[in-house]
C-alpha positions in Angstrom: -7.1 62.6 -85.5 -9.0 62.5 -82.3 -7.2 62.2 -78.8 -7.9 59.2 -76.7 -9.8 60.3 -73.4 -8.6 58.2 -70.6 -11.3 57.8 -67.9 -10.0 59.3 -64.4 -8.7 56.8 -61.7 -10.6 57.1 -58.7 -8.2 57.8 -56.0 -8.0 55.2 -53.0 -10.5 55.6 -49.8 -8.3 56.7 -47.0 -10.8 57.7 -45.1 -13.0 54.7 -43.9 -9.9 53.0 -43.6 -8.2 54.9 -40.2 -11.7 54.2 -38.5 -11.5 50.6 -39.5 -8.5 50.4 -38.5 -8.7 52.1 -35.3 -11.6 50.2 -34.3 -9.4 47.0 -34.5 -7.1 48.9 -32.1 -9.5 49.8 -29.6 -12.2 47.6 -29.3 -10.4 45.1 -27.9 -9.0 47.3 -24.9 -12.7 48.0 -24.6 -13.5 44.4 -24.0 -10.0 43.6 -21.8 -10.4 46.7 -20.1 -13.0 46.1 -17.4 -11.5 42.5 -16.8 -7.6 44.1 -16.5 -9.4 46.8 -14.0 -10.6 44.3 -11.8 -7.6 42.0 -12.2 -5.5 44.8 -10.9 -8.0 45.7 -7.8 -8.8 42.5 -6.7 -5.0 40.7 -7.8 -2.3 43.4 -8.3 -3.6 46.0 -5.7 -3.7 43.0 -2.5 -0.1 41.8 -4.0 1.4 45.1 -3.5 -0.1 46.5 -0.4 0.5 43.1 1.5 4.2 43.5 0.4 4.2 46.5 1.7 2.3 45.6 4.8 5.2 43.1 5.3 7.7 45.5 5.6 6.3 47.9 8.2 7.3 48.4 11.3 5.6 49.2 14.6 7.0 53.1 14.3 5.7 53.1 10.8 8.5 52.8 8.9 9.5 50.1 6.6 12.6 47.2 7.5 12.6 43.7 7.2 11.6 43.2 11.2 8.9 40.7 10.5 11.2 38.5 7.9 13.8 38.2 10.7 11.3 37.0 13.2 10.5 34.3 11.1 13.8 33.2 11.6 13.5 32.5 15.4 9.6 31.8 15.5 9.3 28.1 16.9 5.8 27.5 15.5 6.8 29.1 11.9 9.5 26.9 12.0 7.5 23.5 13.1 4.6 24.2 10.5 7.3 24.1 7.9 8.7 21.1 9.3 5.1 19.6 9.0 4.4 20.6 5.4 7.9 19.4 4.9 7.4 15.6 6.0 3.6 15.9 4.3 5.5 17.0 1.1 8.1 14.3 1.6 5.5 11.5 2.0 2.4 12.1 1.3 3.0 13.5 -2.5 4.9 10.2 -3.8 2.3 8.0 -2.5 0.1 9.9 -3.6 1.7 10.3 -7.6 2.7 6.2 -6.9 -1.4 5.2 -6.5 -2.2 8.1 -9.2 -0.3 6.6 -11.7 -1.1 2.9 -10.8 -5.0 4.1 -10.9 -4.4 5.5 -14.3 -2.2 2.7 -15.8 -5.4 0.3 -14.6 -8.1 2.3 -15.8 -5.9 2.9 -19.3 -6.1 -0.8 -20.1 -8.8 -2.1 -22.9 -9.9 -5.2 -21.1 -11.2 -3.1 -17.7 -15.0 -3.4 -17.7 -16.7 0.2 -16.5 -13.8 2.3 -17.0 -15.9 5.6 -17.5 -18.0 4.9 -14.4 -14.5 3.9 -12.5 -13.1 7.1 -13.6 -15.9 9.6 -12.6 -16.0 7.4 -9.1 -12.3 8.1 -8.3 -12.2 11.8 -9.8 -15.2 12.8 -7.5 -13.7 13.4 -4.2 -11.7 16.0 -6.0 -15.1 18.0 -6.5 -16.2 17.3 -2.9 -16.2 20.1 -0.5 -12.9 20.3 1.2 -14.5 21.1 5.1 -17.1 18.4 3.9 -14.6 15.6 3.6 -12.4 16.8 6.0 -15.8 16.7 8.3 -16.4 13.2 7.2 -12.8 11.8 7.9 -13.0 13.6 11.6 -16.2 10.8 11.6 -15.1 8.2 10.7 -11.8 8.5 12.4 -13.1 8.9 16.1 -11.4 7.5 18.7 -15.1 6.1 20.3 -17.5 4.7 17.6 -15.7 5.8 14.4 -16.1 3.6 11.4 -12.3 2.8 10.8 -11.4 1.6 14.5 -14.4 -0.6 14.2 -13.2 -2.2 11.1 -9.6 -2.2 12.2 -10.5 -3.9 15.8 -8.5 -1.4 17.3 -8.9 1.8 19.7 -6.2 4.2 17.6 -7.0 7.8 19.1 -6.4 9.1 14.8 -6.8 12.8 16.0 -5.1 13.3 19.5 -2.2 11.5 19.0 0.6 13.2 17.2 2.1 10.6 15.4 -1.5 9.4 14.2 -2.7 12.4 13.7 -0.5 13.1 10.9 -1.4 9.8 9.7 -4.4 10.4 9.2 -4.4 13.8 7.5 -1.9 12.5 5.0 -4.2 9.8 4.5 -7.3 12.4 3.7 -5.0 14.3 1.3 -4.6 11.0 -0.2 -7.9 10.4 -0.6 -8.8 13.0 -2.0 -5.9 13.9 -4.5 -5.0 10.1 -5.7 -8.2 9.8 -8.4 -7.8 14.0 -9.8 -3.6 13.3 -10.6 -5.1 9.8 -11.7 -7.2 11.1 -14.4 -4.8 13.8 -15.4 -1.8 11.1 -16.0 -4.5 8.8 -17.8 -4.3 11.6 -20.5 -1.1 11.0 -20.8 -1.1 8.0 -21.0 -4.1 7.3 -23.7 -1.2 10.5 -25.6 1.3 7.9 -25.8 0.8 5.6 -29.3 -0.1 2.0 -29.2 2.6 1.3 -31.5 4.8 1.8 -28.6 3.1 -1.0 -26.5 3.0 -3.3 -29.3 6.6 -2.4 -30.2 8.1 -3.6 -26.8 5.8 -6.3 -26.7 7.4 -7.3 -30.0 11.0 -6.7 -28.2 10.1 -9.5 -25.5 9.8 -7.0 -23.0 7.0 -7.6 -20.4 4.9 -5.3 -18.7 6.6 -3.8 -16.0 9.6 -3.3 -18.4 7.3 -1.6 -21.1 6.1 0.6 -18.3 9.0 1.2 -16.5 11.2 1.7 -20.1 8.8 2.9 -22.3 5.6 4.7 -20.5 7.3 5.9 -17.4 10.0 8.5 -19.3 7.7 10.0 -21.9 5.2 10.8 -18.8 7.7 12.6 -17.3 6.4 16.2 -18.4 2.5 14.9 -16.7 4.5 13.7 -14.1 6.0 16.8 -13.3 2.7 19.1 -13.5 1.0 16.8 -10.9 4.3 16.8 -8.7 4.6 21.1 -8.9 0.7 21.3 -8.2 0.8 19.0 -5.4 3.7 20.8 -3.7 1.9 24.1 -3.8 -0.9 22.2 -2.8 0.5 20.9 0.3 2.3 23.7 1.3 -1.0 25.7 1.2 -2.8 23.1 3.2 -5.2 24.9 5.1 -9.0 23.0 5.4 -7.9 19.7 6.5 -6.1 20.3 9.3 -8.0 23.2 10.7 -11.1 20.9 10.3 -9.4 17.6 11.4 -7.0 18.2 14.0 -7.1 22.3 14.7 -3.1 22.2 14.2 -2.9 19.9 16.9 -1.8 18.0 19.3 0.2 20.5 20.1 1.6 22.1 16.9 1.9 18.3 15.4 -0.6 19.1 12.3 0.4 23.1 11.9 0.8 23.3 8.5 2.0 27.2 7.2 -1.0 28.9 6.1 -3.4 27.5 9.2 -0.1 29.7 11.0 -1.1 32.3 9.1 -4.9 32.1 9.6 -3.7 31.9 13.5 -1.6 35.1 13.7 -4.0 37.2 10.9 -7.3 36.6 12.3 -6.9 35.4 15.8 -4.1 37.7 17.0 -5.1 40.2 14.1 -1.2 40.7 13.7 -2.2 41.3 9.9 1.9 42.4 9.0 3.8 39.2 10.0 0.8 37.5 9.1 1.9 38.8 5.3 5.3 37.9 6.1 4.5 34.6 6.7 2.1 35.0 3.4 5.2 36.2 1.4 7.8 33.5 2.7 5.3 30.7 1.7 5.1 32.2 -1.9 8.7 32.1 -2.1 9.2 28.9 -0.9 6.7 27.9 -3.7 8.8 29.1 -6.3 12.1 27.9 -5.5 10.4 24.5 -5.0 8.8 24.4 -8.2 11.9 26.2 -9.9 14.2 22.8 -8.6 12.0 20.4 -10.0 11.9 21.8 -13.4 15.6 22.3 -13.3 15.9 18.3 -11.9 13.7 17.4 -14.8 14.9 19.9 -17.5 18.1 18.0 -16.3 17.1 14.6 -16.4 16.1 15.6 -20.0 19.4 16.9 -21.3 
């Protein structure tokens, strides 16, 4: 009787395996890592020491001296009070023409819809000093293309009232065709069936849009609102090019403050306070309208 010889069972490679597997550990910190270096010296690193720069005081130590001079500072206070009434009219024309751009340019009948789209989405890609330099054109008091149209002898830059009128209209300008093409993907989102659905109901157009289109754009609607409030309250270009701030502080706006008191009067720690108190302002902005919608929602 012979015995049966069982070939030996090679035991399992261990060894190329920890390599293998280290390398999928570690490569990719090799790749991230440069980028998360310079994402913490160019993004982390300013954060921190303008905090910190914010809280200094003149005898070196560290108090909350520049936050509470905010508090009284007349021109702070009036450059919020610009940016306020911007924000307050300026943004809902500007989302009320956006979504009547994209509600025109979303219909199948409109003839050159592709061209129309590229023609009201290009001011977003134009230079913001070399629009702003073309408005402060056209908008002359003596010779400027609008008064001549208009018949009239409006001084747009020099008088407070129409100078804010006119940088709210340049903002408009320029905004109205990007938040248009943003909500016309929305809109081309939300299923014909719908449309033909209330059409089917009897209701007409401006009930299908305000009843049917109008709440499931709410979300679109929202991202264009947040992103034009941080928008506006970081206007900067068209009111340093158009007006200066002026007449008087009627076209101050908070960051052209901050340009003012950092690099003219190179008082670089309440020039990060300002910084710091326009960031928070940001947030709790943005933070109330998701709430109002996450609200609406419920």
């Amino acid at each position: 009787m012979t015995a049966a010889h069982s070939a030996p069972v090679a035991a399992p490679a261990v060894g190329p395996r920890a390599p293998a597997a280290w390398r999928r550990r570690t490569v990719p910190w090799v790749f991230a890592g440069p980028a998360a270096a310079l994402l913490g010296l160019f993004f982390a690193y300013p954060l921190a020491a303008s905090l910190l720069q914010s809280l200094q005081t003149e005898d070196g130590g560290l108090g909350f001296g520049h936050y509470a001079r905010l508090a009284g500072d007349p021109s702070f206070l009036r450059s919020l009070l610009n940016a306020g009434l911007i924000l307050v009219v300026q943004v809902p024309v500007m989302i009320g023409v956006a979504t009547v751009l994209a509600y025109a340019l979303n219909q199948s009948w409109l003839r050159f819809r592709a061209t129309l789209r590229a023609a009201y989405f290009l001011p977003a890609v134009t230079t913001l000093v070399a629009y702003a330099v073309v408005f402060r054109v056209l908008l002359r008091t003596e010779g400027g293309a609008v008064n001549q149209v208009l018949g009239t002898q409006v001084d747009w830059l020099n008088d407070p009232f129409w100078a804010r009128v006119a940088l709210i209209g340049s903002i408009t300008w320029r905004w109205a065709g990007y938040n248009a093409v943003i909500l016309l993907a929305g809109l081309q989102a939300i299923g014909r069936e719908q449309h033909e659905a209330a059409a089917i109901d009897g209701a007409g157009p401006l009930t299908a849009f305000t009843r049917v289109i109008l709440p499931q754009l709410k979300p679109v609607l929202l991202f264009c609102s947040i992103t034009s409030t941080i928008g506006t309250l970081q206007l900067f270009d068209e009111p340093m090019v158009l007006t200066g701030g002026g007449p008087g502080d009627a076209t101050l706006t908070p960051i052209l403050y901050l340009y003012q008191v950092g690099f003219r009067q190179f008082d670089f720690g309440y020039a990060a306070a300002i910084a710091w108190a326009v960031v928070v302002l940001i947030g709790g902005l943005s933070w109330l309208q998701f709430r109002y919608v996450g609200r609406e929602r419920a």
